[in-house]
N, C-alpha and C positions, 0 to 999 in steps of 0.2 A: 504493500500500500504506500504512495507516494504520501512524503510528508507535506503536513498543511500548515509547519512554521516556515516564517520565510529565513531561508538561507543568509549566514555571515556572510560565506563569501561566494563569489558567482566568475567563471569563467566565459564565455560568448566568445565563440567560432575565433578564437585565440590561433591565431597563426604568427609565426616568427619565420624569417629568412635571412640570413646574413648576407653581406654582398662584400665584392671587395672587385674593384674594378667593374671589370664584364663580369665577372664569374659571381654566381647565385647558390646559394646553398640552401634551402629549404629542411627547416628543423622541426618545426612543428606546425599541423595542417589542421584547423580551425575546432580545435578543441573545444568545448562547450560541457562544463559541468558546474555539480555545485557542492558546496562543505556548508552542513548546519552547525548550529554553535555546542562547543562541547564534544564536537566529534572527531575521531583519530581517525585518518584517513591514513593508506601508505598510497605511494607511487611507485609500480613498478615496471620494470621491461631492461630490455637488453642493452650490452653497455651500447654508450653512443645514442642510445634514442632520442636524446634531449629532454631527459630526466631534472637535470639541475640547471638547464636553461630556462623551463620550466618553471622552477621553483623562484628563481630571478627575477622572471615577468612578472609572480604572484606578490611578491616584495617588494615591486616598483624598482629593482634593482636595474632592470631589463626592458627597454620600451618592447611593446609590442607592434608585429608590422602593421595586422592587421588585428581587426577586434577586440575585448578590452576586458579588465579585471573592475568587479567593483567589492570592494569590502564595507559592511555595515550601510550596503544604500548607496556610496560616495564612491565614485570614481578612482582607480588607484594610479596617480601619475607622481610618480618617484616616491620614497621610499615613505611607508603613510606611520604614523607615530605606533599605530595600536600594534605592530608587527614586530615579532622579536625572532633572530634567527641562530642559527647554530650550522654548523658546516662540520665537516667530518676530522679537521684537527683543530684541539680548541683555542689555537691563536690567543690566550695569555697573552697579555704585557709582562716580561719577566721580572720585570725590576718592581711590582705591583706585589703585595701580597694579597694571599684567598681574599681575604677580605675586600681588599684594596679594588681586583678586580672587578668583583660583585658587585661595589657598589659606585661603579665608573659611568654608568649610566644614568646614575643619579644624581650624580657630580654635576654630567655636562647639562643637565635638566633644572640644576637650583634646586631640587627636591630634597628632601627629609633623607636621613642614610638609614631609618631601623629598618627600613624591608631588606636591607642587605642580612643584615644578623639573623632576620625570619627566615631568608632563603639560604641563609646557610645553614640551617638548622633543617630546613625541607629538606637538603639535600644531602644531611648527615655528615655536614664538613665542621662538628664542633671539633673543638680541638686545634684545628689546622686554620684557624683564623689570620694567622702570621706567616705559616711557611709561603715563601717561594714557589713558583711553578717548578723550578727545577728540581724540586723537594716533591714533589708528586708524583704517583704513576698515570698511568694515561688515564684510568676509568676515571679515578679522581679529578684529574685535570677535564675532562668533559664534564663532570658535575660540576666546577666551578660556570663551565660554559655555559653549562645549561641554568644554571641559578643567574645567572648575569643577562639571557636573556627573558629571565622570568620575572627578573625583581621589578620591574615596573607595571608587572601585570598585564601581558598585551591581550589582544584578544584572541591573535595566532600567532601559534609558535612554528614556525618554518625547519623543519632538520633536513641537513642534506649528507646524508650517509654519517651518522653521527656517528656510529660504531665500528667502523668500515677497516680502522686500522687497530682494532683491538684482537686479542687473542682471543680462541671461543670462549672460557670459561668467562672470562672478564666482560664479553660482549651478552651473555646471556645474563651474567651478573645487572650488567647496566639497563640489558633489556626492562626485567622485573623494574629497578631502581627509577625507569621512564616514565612505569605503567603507575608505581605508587604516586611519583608526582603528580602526574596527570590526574588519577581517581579523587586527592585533595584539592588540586586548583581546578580543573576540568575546565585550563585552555583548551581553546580547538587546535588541534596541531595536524598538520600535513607534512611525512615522512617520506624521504626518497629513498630506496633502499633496492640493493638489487639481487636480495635475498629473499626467496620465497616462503621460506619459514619463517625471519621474522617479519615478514608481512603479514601474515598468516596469526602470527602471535601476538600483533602488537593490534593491530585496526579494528577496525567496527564495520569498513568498507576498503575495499584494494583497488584502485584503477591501474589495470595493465597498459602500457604504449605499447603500440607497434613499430618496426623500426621505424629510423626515420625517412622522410619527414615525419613524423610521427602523428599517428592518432586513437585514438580509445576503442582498444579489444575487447574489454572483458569490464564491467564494474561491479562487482564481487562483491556484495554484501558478507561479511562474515560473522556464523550465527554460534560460535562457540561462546559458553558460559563465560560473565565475569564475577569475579576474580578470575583472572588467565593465572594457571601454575605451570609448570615447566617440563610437566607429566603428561598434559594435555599435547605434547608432538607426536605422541605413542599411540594416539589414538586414531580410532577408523577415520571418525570423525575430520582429526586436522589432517590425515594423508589425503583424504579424498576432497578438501578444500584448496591445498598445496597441488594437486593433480590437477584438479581446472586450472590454475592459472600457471602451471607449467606446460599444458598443451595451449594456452591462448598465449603465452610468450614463443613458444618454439613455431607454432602455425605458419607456414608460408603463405599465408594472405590474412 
């Protein structure tokens, strides 16, 4: 049954092409979808699709060629306040402490600094209020990322392969540690990810790309119980969820 809230955020016939001289490259071919509030979408498909070019337009990082993003009603032309983002290494300032970084956004805004101390507290970084990035492992250094782009509260949180350069145990660890954040703030977040299991594990809905230019195969509701536990890949359940959209990514058309 089609939702009767109206959509945060709204994509329309979203096409991107790069040019460089004569020569045309066509990345993404008039995508049109929508993300309601509260919901964890992933993004998936094959490398190169224009997965994280994608995720740029939805950011205002990226004009688009054609057709356009609106978030909350409003037009999204360059980067809009309510959007917070995370990328797959988390780019620390090193000379900045935990702290320091979290609350860098708050800095440059003139705002109040306690939501940094709340978010490091969401994200289980007591203690390590003082150390260094260089004083971190990686998963930890992505919780700093991820509470830095949370601490102002946006309305979506954008990841672009957030986990992408972690080891497995570390990356499933972070998975769960996504999912608990999300369940207390219930930002809407849109994930790119080009792993089908945590697709599979992490969303509420999975949009698959086709290669590129890219456009929308497969948009996969997914009906597994929350709380998501880590026992749930074992199941009939998620193999046979993980099996559609690994035949809508491999499909030759």
């Amino acid at each position: 049954m089609p939702s009767l809230t109206k959509p945060l955020l709204q994509a329309s016939q979203l096409a991107v092409t790069f040019r460089d001289g004569r020569l045309e490259l066509p990345v993404l071919d008039e995508l049109s979808f929508s993300v309601q509030r509260g919901e964890f979408l992933c993004i998936l498909g094959p490398s190169g699709s224009g997965k994280s070019t994608l995720l740029r337009v939805l950011g205002g990082l990226l004009p688009a060629s054609r057709g356009g993003v609106h978030l909350g009603g409003q037009a999204v032309q360059g980067p809009p306040p309510g959007v917070g983002l995370v990328f797959q290494h988390a780019n620390l300032m090193p000379w900045r402490t935990v702290q320091q970084n979290i609350s860098l956004p708050l800095e440059l805004a003139g705002e109040d600094l306690t939501a940094a101390s709340q978010m490091l507290e969401l994200v289980g970084l007591q203690g390590f209020e003082d150390s260094l990035p260089s004083q971190l492992s990686g998963g930890m250094a992505q919780r700093v990322a991820i509470a830095r782009a949370l601490v102002q509260d946006p309305q979506v949180l954008l990841m672009d392969e957030p986990f992408g350069s972690l080891d497995a145990i570390t990356r499933e660890r972070m998975e769960d540690e996504l999912l608990r954040i999300w369940s207390t703030q219930r930002t809407t977040v849109i994930l790119v990810t080009h792993d089908i299991s945590e697709a599979v594990y992490l969303a509420d809905r999975v949009l698959v790309l086709s290669p590129r230019p890219a456009s929308i195969r497969l948009d996969l509701r997914v009906s597994l119980p929350r709380p998501r536990r880590q026992a749930q890949r074992y199941t009939p359940q998620f193999g046979a969820l993980a099996a559609q959209l690994r035949a809508a990514i491999e499909s030759p058309a």
